[in-house]
KOLDO-898222 format. One line per field, with one value per residue (C-alpha): x, y, z; residue in one letter; chain. Coordinates in steps of 0.5 Angstrom, whole numbers, plus 500, padded with zeros to 3 digits. Layout:
BEGIN
px: (X,...)
py: (Y,...)
pz: (Z,...)
sedren: (A,...)
vexlum: (A,...)
***
This chain:
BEGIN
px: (645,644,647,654,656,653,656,663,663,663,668,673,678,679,679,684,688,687,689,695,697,695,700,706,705,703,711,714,713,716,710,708,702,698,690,691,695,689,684,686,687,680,678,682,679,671,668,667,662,658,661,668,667,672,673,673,669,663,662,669,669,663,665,672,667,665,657,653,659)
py: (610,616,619,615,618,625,625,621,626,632,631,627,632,633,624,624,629,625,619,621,623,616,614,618,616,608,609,612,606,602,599,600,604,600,601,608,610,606,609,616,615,613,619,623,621,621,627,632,635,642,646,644,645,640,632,627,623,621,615,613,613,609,604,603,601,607,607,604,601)
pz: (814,811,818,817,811,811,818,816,809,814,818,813,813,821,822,816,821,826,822,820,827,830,825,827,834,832,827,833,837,832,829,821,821,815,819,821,815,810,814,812,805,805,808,803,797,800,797,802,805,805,809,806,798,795,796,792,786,790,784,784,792,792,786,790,796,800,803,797,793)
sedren: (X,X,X,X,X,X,X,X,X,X,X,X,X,X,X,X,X,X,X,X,X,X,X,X,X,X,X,X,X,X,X,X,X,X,X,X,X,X,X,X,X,X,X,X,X,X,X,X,X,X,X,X,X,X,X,X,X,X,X,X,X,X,X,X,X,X,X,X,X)
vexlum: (A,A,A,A,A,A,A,A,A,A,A,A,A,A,A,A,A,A,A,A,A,A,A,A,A,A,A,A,A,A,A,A,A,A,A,A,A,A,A,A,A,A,A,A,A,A,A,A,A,A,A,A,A,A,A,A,A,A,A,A,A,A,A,A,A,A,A,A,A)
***
């Protein structure tokens, strides 16, 4: 578990990019892209890993339902 989410808070920042682009391509089919779009607001509030030298409030995250919450 450990793993999970030093490994999900590390490469936060690039799976939100990803997420926002997967919602571009979901609405340009005509589709509402609620998952993708949820999914990158997630990533965005975590707090971020070493190597990127900001993110979120860990507690919040975690109280708001994030690994441990």
């Amino acid at each position: 578990m450990d793993r999970l989410v030093t490994g999900t808070r590390w490469h936060a920042g690039r799976r939100a990019d990803e997420m926002a682009a997967a919602a571009g391509t979901v609405r340009e089919l005509g589709i509402e892209p609620v998952v993708a779009r949820a999914a990158r607001d997630l990533l965005l509030r975590m707090p971020a890993g070493p190597e990127a030298g900001e993110g979120g409030d860990e507690a919040a995250w975690r109280a708001e339902g994030g690994p441990g919450g």
